[in-house]
C-alpha positions in Angstrom: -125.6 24.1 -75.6 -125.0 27.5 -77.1 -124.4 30.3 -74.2 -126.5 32.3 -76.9 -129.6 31.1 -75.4 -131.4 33.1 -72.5 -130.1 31.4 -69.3 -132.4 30.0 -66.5 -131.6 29.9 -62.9 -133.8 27.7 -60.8 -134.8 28.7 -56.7 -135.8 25.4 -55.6 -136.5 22.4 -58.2 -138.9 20.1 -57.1 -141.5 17.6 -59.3 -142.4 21.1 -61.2 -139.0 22.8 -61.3 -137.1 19.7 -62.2 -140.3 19.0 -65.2 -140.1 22.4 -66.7 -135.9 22.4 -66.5 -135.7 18.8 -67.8 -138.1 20.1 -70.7 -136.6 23.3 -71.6 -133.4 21.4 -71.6 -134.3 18.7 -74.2 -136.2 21.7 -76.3 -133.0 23.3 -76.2 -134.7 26.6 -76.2 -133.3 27.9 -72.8 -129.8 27.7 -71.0 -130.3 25.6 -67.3 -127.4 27.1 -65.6 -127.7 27.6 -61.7 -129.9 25.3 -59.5 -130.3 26.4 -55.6 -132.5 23.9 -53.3 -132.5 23.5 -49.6 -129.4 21.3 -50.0 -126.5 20.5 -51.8 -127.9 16.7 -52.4 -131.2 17.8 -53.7 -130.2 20.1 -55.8 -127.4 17.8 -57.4 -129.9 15.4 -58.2 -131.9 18.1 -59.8 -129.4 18.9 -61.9 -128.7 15.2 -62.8 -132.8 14.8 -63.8 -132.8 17.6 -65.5 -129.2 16.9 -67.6 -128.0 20.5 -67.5 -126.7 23.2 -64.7 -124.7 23.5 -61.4 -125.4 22.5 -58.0 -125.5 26.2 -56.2 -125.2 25.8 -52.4 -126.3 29.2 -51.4 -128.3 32.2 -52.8 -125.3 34.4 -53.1 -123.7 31.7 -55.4 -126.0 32.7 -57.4 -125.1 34.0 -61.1 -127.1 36.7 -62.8 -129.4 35.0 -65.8 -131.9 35.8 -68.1 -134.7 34.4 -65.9 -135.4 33.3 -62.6 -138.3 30.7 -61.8 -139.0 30.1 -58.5 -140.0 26.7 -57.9 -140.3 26.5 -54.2 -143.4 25.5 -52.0 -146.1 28.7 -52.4 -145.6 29.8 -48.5 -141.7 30.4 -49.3 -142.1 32.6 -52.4 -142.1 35.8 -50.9 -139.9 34.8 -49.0 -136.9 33.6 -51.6 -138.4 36.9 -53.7 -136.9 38.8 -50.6 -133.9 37.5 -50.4 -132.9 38.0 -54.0 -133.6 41.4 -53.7 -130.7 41.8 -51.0 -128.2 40.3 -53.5 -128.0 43.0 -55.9 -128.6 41.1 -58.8 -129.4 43.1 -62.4 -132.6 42.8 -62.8 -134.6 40.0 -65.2 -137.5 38.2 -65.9 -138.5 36.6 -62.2 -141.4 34.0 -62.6 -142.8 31.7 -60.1 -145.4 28.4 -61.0 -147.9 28.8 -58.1 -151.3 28.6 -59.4 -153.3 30.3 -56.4 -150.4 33.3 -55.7 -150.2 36.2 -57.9 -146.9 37.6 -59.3 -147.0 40.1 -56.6 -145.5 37.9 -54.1 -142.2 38.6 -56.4 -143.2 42.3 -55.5 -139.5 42.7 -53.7 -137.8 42.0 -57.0 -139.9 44.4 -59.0 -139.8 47.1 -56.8 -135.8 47.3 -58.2 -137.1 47.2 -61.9 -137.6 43.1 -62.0 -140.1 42.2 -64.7 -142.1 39.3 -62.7 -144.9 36.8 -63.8 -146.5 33.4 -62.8 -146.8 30.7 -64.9 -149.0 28.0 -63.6 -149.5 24.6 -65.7 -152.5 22.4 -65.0 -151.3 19.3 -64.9 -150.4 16.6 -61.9 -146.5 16.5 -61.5 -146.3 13.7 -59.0 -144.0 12.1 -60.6 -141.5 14.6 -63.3 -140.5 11.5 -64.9 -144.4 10.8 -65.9 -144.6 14.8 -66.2 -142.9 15.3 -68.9 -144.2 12.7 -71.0 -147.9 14.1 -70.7 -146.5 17.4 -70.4 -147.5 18.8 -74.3 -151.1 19.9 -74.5 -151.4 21.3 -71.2 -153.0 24.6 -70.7 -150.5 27.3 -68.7 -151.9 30.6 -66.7 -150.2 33.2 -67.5 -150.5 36.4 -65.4 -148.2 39.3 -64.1 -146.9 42.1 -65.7 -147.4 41.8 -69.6 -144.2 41.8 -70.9 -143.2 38.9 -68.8 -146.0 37.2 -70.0 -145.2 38.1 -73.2 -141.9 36.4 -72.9 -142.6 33.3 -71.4 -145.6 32.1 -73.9 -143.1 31.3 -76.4 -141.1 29.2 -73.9 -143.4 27.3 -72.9 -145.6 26.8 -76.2 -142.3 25.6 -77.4 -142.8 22.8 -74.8 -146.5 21.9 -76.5 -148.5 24.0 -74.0 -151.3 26.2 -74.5 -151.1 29.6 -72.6 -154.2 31.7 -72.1 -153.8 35.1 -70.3 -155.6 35.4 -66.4 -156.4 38.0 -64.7 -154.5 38.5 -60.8 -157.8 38.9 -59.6 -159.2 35.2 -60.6 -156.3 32.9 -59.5 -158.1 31.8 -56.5 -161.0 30.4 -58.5 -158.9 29.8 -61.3 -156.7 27.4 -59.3 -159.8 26.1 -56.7 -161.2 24.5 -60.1 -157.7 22.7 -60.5 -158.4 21.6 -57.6 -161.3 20.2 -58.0 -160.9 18.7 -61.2 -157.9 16.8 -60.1 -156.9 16.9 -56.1 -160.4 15.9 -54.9 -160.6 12.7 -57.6 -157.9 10.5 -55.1 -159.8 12.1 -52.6 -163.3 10.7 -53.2 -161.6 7.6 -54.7 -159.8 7.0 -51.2 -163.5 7.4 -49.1 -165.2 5.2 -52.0 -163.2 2.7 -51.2 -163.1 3.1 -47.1 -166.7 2.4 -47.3 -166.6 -0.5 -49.3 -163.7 -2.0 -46.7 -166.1 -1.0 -44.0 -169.2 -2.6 -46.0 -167.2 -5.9 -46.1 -166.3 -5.7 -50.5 -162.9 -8.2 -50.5 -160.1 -6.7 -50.5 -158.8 -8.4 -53.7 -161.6 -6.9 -55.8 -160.8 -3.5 -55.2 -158.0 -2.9 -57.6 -160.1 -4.2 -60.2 -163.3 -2.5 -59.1 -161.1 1.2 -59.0 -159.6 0.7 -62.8 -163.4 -0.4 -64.2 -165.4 2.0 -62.4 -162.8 5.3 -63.0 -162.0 4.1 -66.5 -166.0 4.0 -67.5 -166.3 7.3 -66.3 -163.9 9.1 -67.5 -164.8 7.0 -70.9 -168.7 8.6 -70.2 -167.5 12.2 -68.9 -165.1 12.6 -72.6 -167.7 11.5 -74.5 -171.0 13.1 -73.0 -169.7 15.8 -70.7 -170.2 16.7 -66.8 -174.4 16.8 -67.3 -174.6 14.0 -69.5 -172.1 11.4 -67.8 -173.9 12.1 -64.4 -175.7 9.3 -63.3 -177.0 8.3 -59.5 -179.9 8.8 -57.2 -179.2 12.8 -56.6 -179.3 13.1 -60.5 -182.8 10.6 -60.4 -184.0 12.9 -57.6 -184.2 10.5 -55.3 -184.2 12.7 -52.4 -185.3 9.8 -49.8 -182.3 7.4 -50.5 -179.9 10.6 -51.4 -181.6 11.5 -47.2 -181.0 8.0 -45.8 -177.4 7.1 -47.7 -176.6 10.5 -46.3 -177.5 9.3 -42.8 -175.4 6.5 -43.1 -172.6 7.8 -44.9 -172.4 10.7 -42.0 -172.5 7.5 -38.8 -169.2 6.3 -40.7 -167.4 9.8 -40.8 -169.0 13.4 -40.2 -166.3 15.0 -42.5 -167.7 12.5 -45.4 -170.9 12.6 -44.4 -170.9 16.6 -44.9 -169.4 16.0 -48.4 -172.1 13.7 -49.4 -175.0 16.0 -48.3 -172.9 19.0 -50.2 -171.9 17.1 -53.8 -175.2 15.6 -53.8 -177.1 19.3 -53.9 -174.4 20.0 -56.4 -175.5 16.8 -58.4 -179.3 17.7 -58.1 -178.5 20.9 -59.4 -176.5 20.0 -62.7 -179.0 17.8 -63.4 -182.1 20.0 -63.4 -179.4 22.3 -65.3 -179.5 19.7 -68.2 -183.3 19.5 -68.0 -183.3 23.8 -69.1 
């Protein structure tokens, strides 16, 4: 790879550092060069996934690069944004991918003239061999100081993303609605199918039951949207059998029950929303 491109060094590669590294690597629009995890094994196999860069075994190992992305766990940010700043490193672009922090966590490296972002991609990286196969279309936060901003939308719509700009002062909501639209769906999928165990539904007809009943719905929810594809006694206002389902679903478990009560106001709402 030509040493003309920008270089990347990576602070922790996990599903998302190890997707974006593998990517940029393949696109051959930026140089992976260093790669620090918490050990010497982790961060070899990152290297080895992502087909470019060296195994570094300690921050100070560290070589000076055109960017930094800081691909650790969102608690240890700060943290690795601290200790960077005590290596004397000249300063660069400094990015990290969490999509509830702000790029002031990285405010150690831009207090000594670091230009510093986030860049958060909504998209499920459980697995970054899956990742990077479903990785072009996704839309990417961008948010921090503008001219980081500035330089990373190129990057990554060279990956097949689409970047939108986000204000610092909506990631919370921002990312809650990730959340929602993605973290809660194994979520409600894993209680739907607690109650059915518990109802006495056969084990064996689960699997099929899961890949028909999530497949029609997502089929319904493309094609008609959230108010259309909603269907169900809240969104028939059945308030008797929404009361007594409730009732039962709360005997079972009180932290389900609670849920129940609280997406079924939701689902009375959207409804009488479509009705407007």
């Amino acid at each position: 790879m030509s040493a003309l491109l920008p270089t990347l060094n990576l602070v922790g590669a996990g599903r998302v550092g190890k997707t974006l590294g593998r990517l940029w690597q393949q696109a051959g629009v930026l140089q992976i060069q260093d790669v620090l995890t918490t050990s010497a094994a982790s961060a070899q196999a990152a290297v080895d996934f992502i087909g470019a860069g060296h195994a570094i075994a300690s921050p100070a190992q560290m070589r000076p690069a055109s960017l930094w992305l800081l691909a650790v766990p969102d608690r240890q940010i700060a943290a690795s944004a601290q200790t960077l700043a005590t290596l004397g490193l000249p300063p660069a672009l400094a990015f990290h991918a969490s999509g509830a922090l702000a790029a002031t966590e990285l405010a150690p490296l831009r207090a000594q003239g670091w230009s510093c972002a986030s860049a958060h991609c909504i998209l499920s990286f459980a697995d970054p061999a899956t990742a990077q196969q479903q990785f072009r279309g996704t839309v990417c936060a961008l948010e921090g100081d503008a001219a980081a901003a500035q330089r990373l939308e190129p990057l990554l719509t060279a990956l097949g993303a689409q970047c939108f700009a986000l204000a610092t002062e909506h990631k919370l909501i921002y990312h809650a609605a990730a959340v929602w639209a993605t973290n809660f769906l194994p979520v409600l999928q894993a209680q739907a199918e607690a109650l059915w165990r518990h109802s006495g539904l056969p084990a064996e007809l689960l699997p099929g039951l899961r890949e028909r009943l999530l497949h029609h719905a997502v089929d319904n929810l493309l094609a008609l949207g959230p108010a259309g594809a909603l269907t169900g006694p809240a969104a028939r206002g059945d308030t008797a059998l929404v009361e007594r389902q409730g009732q039962a679903v709360q005997a079972f478990d009180a932290d389900a029950g609670a849920a129940y009560a609280a997406l079924s106001a939701m689902a009375a709402r959207l409804a009488r929303d479509r009705q407007l």
